[in-house]
C-alpha positions in Angstrom: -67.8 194.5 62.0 -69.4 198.1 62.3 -69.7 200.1 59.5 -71.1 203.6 60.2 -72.7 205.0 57.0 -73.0 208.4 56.1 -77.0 210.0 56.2 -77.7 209.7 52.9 -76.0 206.4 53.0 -78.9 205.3 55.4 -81.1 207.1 54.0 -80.8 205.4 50.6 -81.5 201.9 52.6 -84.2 203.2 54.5 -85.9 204.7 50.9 -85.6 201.0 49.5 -86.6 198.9 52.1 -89.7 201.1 52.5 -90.2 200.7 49.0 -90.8 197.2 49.7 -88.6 195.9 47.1 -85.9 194.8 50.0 -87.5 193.5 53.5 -84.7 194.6 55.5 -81.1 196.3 55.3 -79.1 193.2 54.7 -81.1 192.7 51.5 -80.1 196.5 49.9 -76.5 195.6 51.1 -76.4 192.8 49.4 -78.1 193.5 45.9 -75.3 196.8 46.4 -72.5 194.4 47.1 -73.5 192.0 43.9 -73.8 195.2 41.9 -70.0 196.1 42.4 -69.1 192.3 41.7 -70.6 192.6 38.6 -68.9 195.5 37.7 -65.4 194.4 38.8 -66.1 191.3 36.4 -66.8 193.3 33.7 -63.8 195.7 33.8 -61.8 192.5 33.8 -63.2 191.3 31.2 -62.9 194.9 29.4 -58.8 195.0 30.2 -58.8 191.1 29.0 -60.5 192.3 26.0 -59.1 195.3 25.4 -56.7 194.4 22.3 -59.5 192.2 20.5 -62.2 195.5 21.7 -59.9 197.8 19.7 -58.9 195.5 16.7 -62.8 195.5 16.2 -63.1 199.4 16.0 -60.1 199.7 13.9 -62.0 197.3 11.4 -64.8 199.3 11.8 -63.7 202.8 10.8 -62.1 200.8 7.5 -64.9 200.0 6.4 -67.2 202.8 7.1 -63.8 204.9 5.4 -64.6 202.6 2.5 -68.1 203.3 2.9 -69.5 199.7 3.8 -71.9 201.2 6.4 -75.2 199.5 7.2 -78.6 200.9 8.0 -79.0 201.7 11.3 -82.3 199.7 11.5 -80.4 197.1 10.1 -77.5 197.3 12.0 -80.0 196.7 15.5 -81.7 193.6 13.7 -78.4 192.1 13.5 -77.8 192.5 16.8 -81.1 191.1 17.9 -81.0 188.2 15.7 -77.3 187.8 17.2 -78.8 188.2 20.5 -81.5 185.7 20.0 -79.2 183.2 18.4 -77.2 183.4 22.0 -80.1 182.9 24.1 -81.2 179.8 22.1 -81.6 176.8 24.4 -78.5 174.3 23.4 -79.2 171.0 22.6 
């Protein structure tokens, strides 16, 4: 297959493998191409999720309408604690 990319196109691929953080074209082509299969995943997962996404916010604007807000600082050590408790090890 020949693909003929656009100047900046090729430009962008020259400017990262002369970084030196890719040794040739293939290697920027490929970090692009996993790039987009992440984010194809992850809007599937969004529409998959969308239902259980929303019931969450409706929750969320109960509460806060019955003023049960948190701290913001506390609010982002819950998530890190969260976060943590995923990343534990299992076993």
């Amino acid at each position: 297959m020949t693909i003929d990319l656009k100047p900046e196109q090729q430009r962008v691929i020259d400017l990262a493998v002369g970084s030196g953080a890719y040794q040739n074209p293939d290697e920027v082509l490929d970090q692009a191409f996993e790039i987009i299969r992440e984010q194809l995943q992850l809007e599937d997962w969004m529409v998959e999720q969308r239902a259980a996404v929303a019931a969450h916010i409706e929750t969320g604007f109960a509460q806060a309408e019955r003023g049960e807000l948190i701290d913001g600082d506390a609010a982002l050590e819950m998530l890190r604690q969260r976060r943590a408790e995923r990343l534990k090890p299992q076993g």
